[in-house]
C-alpha positions as CSV (number, residue, x, y, z in Angstrom):
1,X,99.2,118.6,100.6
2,X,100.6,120.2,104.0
3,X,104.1,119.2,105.4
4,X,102.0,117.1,108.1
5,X,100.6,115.3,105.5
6,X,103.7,114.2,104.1
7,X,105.4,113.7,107.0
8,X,102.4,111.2,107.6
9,X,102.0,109.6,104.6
10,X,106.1,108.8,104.7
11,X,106.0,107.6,107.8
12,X,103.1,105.0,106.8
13,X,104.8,104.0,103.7
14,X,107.6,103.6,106.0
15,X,106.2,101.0,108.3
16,X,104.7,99.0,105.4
17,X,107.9,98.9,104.1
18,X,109.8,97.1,107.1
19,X,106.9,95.0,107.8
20,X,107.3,93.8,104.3
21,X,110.7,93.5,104.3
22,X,110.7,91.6,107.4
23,X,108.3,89.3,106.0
24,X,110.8,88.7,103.0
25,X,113.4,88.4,104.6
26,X,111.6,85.7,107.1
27,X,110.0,83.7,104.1
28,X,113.6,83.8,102.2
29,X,115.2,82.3,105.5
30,X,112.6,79.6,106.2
31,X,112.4,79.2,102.5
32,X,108.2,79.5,102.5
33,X,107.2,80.3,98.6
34,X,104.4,83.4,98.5
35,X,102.5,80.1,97.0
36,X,103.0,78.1,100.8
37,X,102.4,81.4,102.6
38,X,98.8,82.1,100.9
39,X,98.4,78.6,101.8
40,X,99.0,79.3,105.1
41,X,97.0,82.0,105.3
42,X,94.1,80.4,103.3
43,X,94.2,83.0,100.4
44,X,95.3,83.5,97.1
45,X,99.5,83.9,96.3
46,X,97.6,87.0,94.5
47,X,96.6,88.2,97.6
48,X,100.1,87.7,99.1
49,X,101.8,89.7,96.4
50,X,99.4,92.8,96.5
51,X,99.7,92.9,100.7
52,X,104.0,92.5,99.5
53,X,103.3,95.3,97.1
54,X,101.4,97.5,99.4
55,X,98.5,97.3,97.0
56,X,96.3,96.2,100.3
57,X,95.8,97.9,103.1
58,X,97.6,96.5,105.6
59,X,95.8,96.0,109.6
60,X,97.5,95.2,112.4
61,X,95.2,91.4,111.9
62,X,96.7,90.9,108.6
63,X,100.2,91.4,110.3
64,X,99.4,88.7,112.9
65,X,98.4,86.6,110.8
66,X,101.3,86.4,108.7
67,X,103.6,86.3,111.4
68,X,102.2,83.7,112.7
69,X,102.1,81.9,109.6
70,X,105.6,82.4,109.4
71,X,106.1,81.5,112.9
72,X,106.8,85.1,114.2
73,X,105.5,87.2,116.2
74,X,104.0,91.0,115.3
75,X,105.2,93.7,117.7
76,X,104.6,97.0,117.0
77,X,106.5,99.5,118.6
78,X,106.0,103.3,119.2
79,X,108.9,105.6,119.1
80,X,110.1,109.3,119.8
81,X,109.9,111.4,116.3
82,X,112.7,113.6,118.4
């Protein structure tokens, strides 16, 4: 694997992570179980922990949708590497 790829592939796992942690964080404050946010969503807490897990691949529909689901909106932002 080239030092592009890595540089890539960190800064995906990157974004997953603070979407996910945002989501957390957002669920812990509004105190919505994974079990009321599947519901929300109309899919299985299953689901809800593997998309938590990064088990799922994650699209930029998914994230609206749980943002909306937890009241929140999904605004993804570009920014300069350097």
């Amino acid at each position: 694997m080239s030092k592009s790829d890595y540089a890539r592939e960190f800064a995906i796992e990157t974004a997953k992570l603070a979407f996910t942690e945002d989501v957390v964080k957002l669920m812990e404050r509004r105190k919505i179980s994974r079990a009321e946010l599947a519901k929300r969503l109309g899919c299985s807490a299953a689901n809800v922990t593997q998309i938590l897990r990064h088990k799922n691949n994650l699209t930029f529909s998914t994230a609206v949708e749980i943002a909306q689901a937890l009241g929140a909106w999904f605004n993804p932002r570009l920014r300069r590497m350097w």
